[in-house]
DSSP file (Angstrom, degrees, kcal/mol; ACC not computed):
  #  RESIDUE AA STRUCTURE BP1 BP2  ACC     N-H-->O    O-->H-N    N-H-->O    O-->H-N    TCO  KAPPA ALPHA  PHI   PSI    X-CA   Y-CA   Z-CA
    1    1 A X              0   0    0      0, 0.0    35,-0.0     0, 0.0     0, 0.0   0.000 360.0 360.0 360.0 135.9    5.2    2.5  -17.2
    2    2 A X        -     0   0    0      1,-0.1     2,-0.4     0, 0.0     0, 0.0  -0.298 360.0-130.4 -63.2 149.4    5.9   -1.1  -17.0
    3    3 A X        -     0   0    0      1,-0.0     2,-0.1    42,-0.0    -1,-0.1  -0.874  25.2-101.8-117.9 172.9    2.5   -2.9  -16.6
    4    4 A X        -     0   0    0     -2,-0.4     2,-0.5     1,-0.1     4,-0.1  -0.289  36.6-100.4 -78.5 134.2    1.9   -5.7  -13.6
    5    5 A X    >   -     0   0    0      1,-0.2     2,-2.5    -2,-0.1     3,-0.9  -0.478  45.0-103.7 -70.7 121.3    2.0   -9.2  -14.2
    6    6 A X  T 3  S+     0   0    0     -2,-0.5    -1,-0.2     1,-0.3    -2,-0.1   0.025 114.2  61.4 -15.2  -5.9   -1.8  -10.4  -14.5
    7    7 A X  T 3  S+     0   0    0     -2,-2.5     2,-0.9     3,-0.0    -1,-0.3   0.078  84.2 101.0-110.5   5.9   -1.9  -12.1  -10.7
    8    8 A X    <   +     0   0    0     -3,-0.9    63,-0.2     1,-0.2    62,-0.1  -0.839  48.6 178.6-107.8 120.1   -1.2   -9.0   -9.4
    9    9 A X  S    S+     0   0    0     -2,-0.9     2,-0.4    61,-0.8    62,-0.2   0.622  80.6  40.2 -84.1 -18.5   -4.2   -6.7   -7.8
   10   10 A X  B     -a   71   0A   0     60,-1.4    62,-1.7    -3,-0.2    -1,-0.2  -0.854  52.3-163.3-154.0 131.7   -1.8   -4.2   -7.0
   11   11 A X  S    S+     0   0    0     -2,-0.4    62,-2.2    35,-0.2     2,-0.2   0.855  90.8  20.0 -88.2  -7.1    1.2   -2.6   -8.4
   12   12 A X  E     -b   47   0B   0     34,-1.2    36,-0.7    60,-0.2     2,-0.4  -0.894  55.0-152.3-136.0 175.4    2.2   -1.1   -4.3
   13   13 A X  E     -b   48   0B   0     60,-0.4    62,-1.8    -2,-0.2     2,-0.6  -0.826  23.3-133.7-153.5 147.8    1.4   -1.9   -1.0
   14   14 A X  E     +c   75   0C   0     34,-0.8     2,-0.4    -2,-0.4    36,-0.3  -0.906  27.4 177.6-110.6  80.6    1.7    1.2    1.5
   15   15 A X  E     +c   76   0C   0     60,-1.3    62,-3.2    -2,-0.6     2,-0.4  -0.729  25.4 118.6 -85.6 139.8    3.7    0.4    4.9
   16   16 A X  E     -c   77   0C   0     -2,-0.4     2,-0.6    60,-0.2    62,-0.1  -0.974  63.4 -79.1 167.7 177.5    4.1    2.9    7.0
   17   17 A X    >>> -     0   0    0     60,-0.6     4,-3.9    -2,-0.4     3,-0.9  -0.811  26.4-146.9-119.0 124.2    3.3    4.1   10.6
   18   18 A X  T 345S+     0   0    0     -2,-0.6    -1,-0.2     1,-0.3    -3,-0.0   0.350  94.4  39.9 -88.2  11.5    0.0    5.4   11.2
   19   19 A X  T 345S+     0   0    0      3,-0.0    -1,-0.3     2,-0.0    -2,-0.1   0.563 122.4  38.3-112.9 -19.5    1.0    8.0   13.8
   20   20 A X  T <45S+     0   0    0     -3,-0.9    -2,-0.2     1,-0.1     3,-0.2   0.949 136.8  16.7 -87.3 -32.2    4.2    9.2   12.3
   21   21 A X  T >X5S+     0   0    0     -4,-3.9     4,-2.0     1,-0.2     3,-1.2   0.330  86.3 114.8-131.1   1.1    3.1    9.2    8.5
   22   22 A X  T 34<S+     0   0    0     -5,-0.6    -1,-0.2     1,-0.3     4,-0.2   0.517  84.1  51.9 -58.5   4.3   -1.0    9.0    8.8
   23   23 A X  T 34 S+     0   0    0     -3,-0.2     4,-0.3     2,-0.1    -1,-0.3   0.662 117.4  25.6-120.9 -42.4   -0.9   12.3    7.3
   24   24 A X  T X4 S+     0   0    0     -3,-1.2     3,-0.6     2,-0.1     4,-0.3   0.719 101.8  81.1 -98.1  -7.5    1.2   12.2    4.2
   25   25 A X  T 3X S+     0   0    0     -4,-2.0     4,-2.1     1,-0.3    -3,-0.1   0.852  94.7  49.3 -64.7 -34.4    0.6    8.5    3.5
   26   26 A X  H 3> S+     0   0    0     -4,-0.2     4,-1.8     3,-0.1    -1,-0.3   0.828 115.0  46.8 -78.7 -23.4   -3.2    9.6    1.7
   27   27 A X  H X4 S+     0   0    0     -3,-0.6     3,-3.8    -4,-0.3    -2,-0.1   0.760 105.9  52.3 -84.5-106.3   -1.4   12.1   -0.3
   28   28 A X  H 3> S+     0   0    0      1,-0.5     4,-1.3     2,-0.4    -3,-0.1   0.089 118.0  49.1 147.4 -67.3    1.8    9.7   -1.6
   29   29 A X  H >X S+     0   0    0     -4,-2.1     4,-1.6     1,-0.3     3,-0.6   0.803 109.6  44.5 -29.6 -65.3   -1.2    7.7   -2.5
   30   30 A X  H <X S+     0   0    0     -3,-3.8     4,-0.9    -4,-1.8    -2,-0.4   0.806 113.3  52.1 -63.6 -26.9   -3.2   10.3   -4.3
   31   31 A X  H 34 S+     0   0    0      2,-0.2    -1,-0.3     1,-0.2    -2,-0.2   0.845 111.6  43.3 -93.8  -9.2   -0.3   11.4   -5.9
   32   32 A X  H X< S+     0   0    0     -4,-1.3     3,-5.0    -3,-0.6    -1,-0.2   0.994 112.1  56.1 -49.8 -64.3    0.8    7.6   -7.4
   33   33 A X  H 3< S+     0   0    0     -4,-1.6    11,-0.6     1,-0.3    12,-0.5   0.699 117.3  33.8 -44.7 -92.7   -2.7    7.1   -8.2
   34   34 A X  T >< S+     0   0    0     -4,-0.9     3,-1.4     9,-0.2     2,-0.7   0.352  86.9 120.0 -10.3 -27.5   -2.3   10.7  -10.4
   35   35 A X  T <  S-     0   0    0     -3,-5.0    10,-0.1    -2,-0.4    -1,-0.1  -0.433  97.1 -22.2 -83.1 100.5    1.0   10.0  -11.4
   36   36 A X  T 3  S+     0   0    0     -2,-0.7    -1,-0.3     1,-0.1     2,-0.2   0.876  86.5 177.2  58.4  36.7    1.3    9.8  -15.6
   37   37 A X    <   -     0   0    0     -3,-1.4     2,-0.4     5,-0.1    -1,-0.1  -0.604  28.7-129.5 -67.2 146.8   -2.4    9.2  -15.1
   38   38 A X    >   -     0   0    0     -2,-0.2     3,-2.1     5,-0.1     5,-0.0  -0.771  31.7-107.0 -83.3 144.9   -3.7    8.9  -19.4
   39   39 A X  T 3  S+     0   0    0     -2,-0.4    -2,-0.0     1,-0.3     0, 0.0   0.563 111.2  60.4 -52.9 -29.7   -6.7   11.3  -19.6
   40   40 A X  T 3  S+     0   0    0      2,-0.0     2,-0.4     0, 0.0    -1,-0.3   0.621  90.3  66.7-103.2 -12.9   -9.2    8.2  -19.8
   41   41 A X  S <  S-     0   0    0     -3,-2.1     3,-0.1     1,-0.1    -4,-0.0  -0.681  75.0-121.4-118.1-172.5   -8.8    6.1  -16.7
   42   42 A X  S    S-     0   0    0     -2,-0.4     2,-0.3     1,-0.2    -8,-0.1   0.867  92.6  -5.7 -64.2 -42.7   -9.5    6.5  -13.1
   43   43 A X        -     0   0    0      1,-0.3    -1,-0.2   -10,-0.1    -9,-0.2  -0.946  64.1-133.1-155.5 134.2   -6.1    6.1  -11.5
   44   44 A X  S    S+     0   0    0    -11,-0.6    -1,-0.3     1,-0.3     2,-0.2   0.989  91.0  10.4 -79.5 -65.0   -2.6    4.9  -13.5
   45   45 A X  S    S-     0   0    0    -12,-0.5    -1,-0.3   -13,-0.1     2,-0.2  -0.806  81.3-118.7-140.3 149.7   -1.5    2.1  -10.9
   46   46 A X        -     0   0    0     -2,-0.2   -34,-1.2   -37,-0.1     2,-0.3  -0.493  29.4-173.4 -83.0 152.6   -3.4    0.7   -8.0
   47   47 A X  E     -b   12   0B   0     -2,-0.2     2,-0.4   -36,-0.2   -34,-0.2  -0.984  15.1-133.2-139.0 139.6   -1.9    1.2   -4.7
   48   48 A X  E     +b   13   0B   0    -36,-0.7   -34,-0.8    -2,-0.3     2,-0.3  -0.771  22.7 173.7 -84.9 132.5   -3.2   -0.4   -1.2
   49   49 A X    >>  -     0   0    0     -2,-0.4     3,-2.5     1,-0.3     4,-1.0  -0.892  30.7-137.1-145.7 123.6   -3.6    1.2    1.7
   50   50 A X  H >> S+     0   0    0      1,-0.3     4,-1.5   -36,-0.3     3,-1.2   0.835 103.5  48.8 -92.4 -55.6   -5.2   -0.3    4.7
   51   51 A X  H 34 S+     0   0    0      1,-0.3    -1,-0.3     2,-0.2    -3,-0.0   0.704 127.4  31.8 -73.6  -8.4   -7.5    2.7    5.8
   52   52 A X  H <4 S+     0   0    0     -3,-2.5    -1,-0.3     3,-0.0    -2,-0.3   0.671 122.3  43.2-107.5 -12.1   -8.7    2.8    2.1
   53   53 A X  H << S+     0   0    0     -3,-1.2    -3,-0.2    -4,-1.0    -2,-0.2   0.657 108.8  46.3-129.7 -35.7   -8.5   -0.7    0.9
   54   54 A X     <  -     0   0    0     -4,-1.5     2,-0.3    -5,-0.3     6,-0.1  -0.130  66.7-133.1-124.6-158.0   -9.9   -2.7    3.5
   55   55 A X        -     0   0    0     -2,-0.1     2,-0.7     5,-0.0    -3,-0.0  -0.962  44.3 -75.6-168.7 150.3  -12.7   -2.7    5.8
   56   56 A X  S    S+     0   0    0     -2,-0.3     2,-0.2     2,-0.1     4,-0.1  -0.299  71.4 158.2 -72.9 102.5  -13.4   -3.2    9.4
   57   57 A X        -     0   0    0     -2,-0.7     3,-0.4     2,-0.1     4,-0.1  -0.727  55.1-133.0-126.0 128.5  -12.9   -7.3    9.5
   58   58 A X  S    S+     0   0    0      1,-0.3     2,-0.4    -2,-0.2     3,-0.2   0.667 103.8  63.1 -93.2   1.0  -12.2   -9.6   12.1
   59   59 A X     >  +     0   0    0      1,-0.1     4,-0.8     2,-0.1    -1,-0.3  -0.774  65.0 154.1 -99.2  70.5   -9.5  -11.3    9.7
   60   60 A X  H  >  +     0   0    0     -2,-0.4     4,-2.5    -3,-0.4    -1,-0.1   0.965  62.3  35.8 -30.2 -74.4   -7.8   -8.4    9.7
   61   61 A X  H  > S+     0   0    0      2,-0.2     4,-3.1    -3,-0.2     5,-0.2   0.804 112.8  54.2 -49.5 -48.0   -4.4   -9.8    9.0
   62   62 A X  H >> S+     0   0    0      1,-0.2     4,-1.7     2,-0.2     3,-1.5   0.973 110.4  51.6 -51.6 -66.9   -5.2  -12.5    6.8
   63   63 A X  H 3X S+     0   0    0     -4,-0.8     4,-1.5     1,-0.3    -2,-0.2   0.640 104.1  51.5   9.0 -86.0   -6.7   -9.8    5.1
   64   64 A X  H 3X S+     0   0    0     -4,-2.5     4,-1.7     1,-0.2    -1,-0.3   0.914 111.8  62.2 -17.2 -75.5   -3.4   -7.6    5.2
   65   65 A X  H <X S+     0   0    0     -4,-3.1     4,-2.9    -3,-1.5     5,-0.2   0.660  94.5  48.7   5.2 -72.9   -1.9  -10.9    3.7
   66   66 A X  H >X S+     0   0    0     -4,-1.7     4,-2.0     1,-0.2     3,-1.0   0.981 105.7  57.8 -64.3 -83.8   -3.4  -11.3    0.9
   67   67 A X  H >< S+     0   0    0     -4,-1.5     3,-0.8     2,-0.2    -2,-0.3   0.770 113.5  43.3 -12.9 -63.3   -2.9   -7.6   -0.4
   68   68 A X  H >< S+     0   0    0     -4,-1.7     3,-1.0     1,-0.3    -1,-0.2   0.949 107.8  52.7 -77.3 -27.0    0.9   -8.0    0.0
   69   69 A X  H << S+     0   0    0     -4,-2.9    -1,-0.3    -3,-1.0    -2,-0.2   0.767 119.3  45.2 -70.7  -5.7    1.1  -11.5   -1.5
   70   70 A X  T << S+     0   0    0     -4,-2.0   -60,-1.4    -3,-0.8   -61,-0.8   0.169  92.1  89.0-125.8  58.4   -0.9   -9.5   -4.4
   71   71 A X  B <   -a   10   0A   0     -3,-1.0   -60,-0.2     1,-0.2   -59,-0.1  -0.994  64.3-145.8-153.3 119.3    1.0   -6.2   -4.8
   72   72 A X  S    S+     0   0    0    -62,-1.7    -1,-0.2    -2,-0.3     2,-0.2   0.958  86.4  28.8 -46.3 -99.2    4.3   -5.8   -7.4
   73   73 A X        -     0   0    0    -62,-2.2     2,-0.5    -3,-0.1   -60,-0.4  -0.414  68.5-141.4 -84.2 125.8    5.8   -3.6   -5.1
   74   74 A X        -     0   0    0    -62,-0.2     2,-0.5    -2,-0.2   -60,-0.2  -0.888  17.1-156.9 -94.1 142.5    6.2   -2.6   -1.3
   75   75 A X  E     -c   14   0C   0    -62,-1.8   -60,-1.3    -2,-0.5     2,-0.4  -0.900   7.5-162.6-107.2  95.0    6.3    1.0   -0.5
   76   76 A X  E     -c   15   0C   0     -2,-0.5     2,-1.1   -62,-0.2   -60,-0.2  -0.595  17.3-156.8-123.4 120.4    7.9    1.1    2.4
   77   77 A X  E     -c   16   0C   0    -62,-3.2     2,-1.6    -2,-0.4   -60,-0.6  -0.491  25.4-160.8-101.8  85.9    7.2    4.8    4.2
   78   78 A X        +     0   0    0     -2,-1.1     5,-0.2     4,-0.1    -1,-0.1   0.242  28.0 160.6 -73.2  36.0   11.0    3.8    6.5
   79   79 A X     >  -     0   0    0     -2,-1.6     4,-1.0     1,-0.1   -59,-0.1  -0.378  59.0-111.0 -57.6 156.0   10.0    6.7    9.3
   80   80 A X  T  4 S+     0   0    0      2,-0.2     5,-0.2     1,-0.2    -1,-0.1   0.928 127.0  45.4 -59.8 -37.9   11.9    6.3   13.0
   81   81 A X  T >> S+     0   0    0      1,-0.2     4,-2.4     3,-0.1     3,-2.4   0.963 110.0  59.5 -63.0 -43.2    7.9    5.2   14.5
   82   82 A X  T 34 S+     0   0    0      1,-0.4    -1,-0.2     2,-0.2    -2,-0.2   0.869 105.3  44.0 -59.2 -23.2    7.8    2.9   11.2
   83   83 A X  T 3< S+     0   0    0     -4,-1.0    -1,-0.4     1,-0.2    -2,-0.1  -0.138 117.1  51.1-106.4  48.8   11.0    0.9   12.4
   84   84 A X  T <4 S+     0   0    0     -3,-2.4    -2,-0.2    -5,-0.0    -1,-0.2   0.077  87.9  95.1-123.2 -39.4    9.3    0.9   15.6
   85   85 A X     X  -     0   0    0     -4,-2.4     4,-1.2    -5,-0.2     5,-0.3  -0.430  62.3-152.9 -69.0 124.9    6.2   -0.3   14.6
   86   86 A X  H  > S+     0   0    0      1,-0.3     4,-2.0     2,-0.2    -1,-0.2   0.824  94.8  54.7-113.7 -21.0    5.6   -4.2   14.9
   87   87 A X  H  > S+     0   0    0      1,-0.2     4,-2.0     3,-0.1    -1,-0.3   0.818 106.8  42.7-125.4  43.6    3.2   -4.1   12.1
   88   88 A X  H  4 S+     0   0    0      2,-0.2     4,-0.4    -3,-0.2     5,-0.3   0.545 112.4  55.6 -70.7 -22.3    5.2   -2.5    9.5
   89   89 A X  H  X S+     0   0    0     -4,-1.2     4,-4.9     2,-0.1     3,-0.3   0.924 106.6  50.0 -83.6 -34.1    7.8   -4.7   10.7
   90   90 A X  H  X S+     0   0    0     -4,-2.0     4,-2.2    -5,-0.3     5,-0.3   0.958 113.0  48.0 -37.1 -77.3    5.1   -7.9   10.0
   91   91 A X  H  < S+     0   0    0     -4,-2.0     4,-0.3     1,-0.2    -1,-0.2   0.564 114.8  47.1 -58.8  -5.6    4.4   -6.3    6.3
   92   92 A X  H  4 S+     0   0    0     -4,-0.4     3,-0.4    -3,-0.3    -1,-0.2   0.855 118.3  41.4 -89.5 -66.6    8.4   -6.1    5.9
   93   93 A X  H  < S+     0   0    0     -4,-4.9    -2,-0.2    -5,-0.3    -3,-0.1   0.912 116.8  45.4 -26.5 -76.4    8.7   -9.6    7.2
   94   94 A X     <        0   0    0     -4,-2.2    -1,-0.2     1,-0.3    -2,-0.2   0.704 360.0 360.0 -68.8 -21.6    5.7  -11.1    5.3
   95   95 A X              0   0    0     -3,-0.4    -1,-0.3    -5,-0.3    -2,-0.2   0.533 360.0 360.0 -79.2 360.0    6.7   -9.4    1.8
């Protein structure tokens, strides 16, 4: 596994659309988290996911923000609601 250059909090960022995909989007997760996990840590790569990652804020967005300006990767989960969605299209935009 490559590892993440040191300014980064997160090696993915989870987009996707919480009525088509709220249901595999915690599994995707768990299974990164799992994925070539070595025996001794918690999780092999961090992944952000706004219903896990964040907390109920009234900077949401900024919030949002920050996470993608500190995330390797965007994971982008491309469903027909997700290209609907204005803000998955925000996290597309802003990445």
């Amino acid at each position: 596994m490559a590892s993440r250059p040191p300014d980064n909090k997160y090696e993915g960022f989870l987009s996707y659309s919480h009525a088509a995909d709220g249901t595999l989007a915690p599994e995707l997760q768990s299974a990164l988290h799992g994925f070539a996990k070595p025996w001794y840590r918690v999780r092999a790569i961090r992944i952000f996911r706004d219903k896990t990652s964040l907390s109920a804020t009234p900077s949401l967005w900024p919030s949002i923000e920050a996470a993608l300006r500190n995330s390797q990767f965007l994971l982008l989960m491309a469903s027909p609601d997700a290209a609907k969605s204005h803000w998955v299209g925000k996290e597309v935009e802003t990445f």
